[in-house]
N, C-alpha and C positions, 0 to 999 in steps of 0.2 A: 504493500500500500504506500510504504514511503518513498521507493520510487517512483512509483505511478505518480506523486505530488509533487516529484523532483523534475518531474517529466515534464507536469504542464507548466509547474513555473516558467523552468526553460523556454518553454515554447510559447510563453505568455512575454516574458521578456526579450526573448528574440522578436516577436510582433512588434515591441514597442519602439525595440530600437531600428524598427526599421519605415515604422508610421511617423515615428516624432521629427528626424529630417524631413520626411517628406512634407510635413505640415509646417515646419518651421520654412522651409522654400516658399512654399504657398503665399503665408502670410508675408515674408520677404519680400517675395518678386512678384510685385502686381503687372507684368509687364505683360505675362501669357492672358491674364484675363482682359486686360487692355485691348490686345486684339481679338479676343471673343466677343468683347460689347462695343467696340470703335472702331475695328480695325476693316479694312486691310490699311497700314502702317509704312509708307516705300520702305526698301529693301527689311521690312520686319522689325526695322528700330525702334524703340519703344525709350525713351529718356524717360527717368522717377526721380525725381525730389526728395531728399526726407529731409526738413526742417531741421529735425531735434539731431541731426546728425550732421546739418549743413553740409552736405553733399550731394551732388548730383551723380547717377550712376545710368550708362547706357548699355542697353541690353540689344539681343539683335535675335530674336525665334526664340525667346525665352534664355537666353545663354548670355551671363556679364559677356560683356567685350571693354569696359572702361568704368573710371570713376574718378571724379576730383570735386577736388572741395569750393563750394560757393558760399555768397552771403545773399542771405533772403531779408528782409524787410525788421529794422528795428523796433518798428512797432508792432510787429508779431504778426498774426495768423487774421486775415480778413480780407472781404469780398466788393466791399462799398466804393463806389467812387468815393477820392477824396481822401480815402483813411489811410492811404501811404501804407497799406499793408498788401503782403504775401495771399495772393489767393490758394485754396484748393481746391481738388479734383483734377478731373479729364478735360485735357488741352489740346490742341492740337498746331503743331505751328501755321500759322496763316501766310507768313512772308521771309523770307530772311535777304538779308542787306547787307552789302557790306565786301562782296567776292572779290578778293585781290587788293585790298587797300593795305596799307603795310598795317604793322602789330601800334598799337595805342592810334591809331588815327581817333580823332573827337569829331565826331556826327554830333549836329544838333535838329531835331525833328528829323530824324531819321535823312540826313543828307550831309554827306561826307563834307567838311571844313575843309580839309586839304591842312590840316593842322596836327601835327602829334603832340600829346601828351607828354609832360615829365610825369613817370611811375612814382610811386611815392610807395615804397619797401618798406616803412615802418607801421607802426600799430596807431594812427592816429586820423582823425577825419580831418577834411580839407574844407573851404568855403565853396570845393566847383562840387558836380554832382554830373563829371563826362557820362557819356557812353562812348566807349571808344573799341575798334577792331571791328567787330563782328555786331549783328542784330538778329535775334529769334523771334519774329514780335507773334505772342499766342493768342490763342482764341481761346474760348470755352469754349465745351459743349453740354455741358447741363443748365440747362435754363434756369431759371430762377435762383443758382448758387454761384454762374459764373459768366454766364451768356443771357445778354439781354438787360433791357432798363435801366437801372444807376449799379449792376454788380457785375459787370457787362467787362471780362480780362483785357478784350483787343481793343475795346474804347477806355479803359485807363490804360490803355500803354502798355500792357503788362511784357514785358522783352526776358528772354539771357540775354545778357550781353558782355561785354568785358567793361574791365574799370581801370582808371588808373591807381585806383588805390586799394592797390595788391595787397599790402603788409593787414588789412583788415580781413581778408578771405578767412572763412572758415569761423568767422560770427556774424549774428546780426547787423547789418550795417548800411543796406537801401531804404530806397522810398516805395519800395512794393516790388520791383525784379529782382531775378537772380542776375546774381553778379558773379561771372567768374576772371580770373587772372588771362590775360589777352594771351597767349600764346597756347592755353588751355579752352576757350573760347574759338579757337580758331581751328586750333584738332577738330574740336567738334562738328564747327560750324560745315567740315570739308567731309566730315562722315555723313550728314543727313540732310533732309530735303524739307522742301513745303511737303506739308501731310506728316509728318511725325509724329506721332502719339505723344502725349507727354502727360506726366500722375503725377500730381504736388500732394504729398501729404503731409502732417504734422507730425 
């Protein structure tokens, strides 16, 4: 009898450790149901956000292919025009700007200055607030949380984009985009296309 209980333990703990990756993935990598409810996604890409990790991570058919760290909105987690915050949910990019211009170029309303930026390397805010290198500018697609009326992603602006002020990446530190480091911003920008999937979450 005490093997037979030895037996199913076994075989109860063998189950576990083989459901509990699997479920830990799941909840991970929302990027395979991304293109179950939004997708098809050009070449399969799917970019996720995670906030509380301030990283941005790109997948391509369910499989990491990259990750680097961004700054989302210092005023936290929200959808409103106006609130200088980080929206979440299912995005999709609408447009991107920006192919071939060197690394820190400053766009203002989305049109290239012909001006680069000094990086600013250290941990401190500046009085400018560039976008510079590249532009992702997003859309929503869930109505009422991210698309449409005053909560509306691609009418507040909402972009990745690069920043000159690198030495802050990796905390809170926009007016509601992600911000990544221009030479990381621009990997990216060369991997993916209009129509990319994108999951901001908290």
């Amino acid at each position: 009898m005490a093997s037979v209980r030895t037996d199913s333990l076994a075989r109860l703990l063998l189950g576990l450790l083989i459901v509990l990756p699997l479920a830990t993935m799941a909840m991970d990598d929302p990027s395979t149901e991304m293109l179950t409810r939004y997708g098809p996604s050009p070449g399969g890409y799917v970019i996720v956000v995670r906030i509380n990790e301030q990283r941005l991570y790109l997948y391509r058919n369910g499989a990491w292919v990259a990750d680097w760290p961004v700054s989302t909105a210092v005023r936290g987690i929200g959808n409103r025009k106006g609130s200088l915050q980080t929206p979440l949910g299912a995005h999709r990019i609408r447009e991107t700007i920006g192919a071939g211009a060197p690394a820190g170029t400053i766009f203002r309303a989305r049109v290239n200055t012909h001006r680069i930026a000094d990086i600013v390397h250290d941990d401190r805010a500046t009085s400018d607030d560039y976008v510079t290198s590249r532009i992702l500018w997003l859309e929503g697609l869930e109505p009422g949380r991210n698309r449409g009326g005053d909560v509306d992603s691609h009418a507040r602006f909402i972009y990745i984009h690069g920043t000159h002020e690198e030495g802050r990446i990796g905390k809170p530190a926009s007016k509601g985009c992600i911000r990544m480091r221009n030479d990381d911003v621009i990997r990216l920008f060369d991997m993916v296309s209009s129509g990319v999937l994108v999951w901001i979450e908290p």
